[in-house]
C-alpha positions in Angstrom: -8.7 -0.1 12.2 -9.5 0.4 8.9 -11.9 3.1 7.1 -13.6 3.0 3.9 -13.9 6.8 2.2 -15.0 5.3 -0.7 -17.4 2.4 -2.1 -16.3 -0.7 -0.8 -17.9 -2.3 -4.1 -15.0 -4.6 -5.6 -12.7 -3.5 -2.8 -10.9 -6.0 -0.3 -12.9 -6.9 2.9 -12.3 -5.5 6.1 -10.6 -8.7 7.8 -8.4 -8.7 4.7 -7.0 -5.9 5.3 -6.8 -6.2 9.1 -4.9 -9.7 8.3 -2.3 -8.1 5.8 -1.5 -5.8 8.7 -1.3 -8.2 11.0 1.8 -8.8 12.9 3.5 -5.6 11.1 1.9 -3.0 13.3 -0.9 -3.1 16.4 -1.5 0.4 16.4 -2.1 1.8 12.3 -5.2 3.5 11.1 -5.7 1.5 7.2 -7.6 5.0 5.4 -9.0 3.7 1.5 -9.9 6.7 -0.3 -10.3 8.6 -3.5 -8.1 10.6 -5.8 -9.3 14.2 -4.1 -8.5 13.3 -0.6 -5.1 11.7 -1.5 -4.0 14.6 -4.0 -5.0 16.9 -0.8 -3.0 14.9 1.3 -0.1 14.3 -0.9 -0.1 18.1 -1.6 0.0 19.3 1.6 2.5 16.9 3.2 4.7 16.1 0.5 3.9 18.7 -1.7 3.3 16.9 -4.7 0.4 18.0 -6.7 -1.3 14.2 -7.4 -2.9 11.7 -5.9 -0.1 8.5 -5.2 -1.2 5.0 -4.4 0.0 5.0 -0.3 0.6 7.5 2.2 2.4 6.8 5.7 2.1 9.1 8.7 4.3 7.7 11.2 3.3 8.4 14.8 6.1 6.9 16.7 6.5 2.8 17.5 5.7 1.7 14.4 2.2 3.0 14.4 0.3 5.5 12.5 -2.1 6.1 9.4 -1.6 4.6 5.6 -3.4 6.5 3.5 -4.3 4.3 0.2 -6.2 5.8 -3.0 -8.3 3.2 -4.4 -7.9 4.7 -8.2 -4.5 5.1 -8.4 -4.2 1.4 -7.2 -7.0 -0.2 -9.0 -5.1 1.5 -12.4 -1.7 0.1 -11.4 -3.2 -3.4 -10.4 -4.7 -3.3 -13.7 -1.2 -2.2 -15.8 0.6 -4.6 -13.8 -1.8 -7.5 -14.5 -1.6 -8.2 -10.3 -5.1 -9.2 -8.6 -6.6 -6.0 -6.8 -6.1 -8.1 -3.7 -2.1 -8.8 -4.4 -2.1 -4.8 -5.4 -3.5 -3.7 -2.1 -1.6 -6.4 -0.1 1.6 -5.0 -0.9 0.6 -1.5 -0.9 -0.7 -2.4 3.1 2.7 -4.0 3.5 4.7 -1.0 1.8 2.8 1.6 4.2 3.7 0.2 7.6 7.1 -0.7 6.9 7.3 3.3 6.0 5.5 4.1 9.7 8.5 1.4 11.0 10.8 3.3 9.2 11.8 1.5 6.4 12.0 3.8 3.1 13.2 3.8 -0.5 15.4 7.2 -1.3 18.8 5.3 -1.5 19.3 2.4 -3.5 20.7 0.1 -0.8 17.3 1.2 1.6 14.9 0.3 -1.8 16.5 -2.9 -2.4 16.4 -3.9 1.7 12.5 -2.9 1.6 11.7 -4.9 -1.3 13.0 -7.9 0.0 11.3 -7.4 3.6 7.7 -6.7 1.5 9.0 -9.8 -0.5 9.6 -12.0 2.5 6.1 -11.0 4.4 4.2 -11.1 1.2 5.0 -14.5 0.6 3.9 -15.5 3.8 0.7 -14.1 3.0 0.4 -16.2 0.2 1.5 -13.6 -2.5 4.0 -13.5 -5.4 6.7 -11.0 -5.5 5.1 -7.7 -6.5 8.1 -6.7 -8.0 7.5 -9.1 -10.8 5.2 -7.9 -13.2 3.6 -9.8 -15.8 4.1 -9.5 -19.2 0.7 -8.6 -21.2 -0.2 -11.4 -23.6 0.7 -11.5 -27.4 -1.6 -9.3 -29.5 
């Protein structure tokens, strides 16, 4: 399922996101909202007083909710020179291998995630995220 909490002007469409999810989870709640409601959530739960760009709340069996703040990754799109579509494709990939389990505390865990959201992104006809562009020449 996926909810809209804010405008959904400029944002992804609904099947995009269902198809970015696709195949990594059957049972995940996709939650797009602002900078309040993800500061509020990152506060309470991981007790960090700012809004971040994804939030996983695992439920068990690889499902549960992924929390994404449209700001936060509309701004790092942006810096990063990355579509908003690439941007929220990875962040949709990121989130559920989090509810799966998958994390990046420990070197060895980051490198193994990146090059799982590497491999799926790819098949969804993305770059590798962890590339970012280099802004042009002044």
């Amino acid at each position: 399922m996926v909810q809209f909490a804010v405008a959904r002007r400029g944002l992804p469409s609904a099947a995009s996101f269902r198809r970015w999810s696709l195949g990594l989870s059957t049972n995940v709640t996709l939650r797009v909202v602002g900078e309040a409601e993800a500061r509020r959530l990152n506060e309470r739960f991981r007790k960090k007083r700012k809004a971040t760009n994804v939030l996983s709340f695992p439920y068990g069996g690889g499902s549960g909710d992924v929390i994404l703040c449209h700001p936060v990754i509309a701004r790092e799109a942006r810096a990063q020179r990355k579509t908003l579509a690439a941007h929220y494709a990875h962040m949709v990939v990121h989130g559920i291998l989090h509810l799966r389990g998958y994390d990046h505390e420990k070197h060895g865990d980051a490198r193994r995630m990146e090059r799982r959201e590497i491999r799926i992104l790819r098949r969804l006809g993305f770059s590798d995220p962890y590339t970012v562009k280099s802004p042009p020449p002044p």
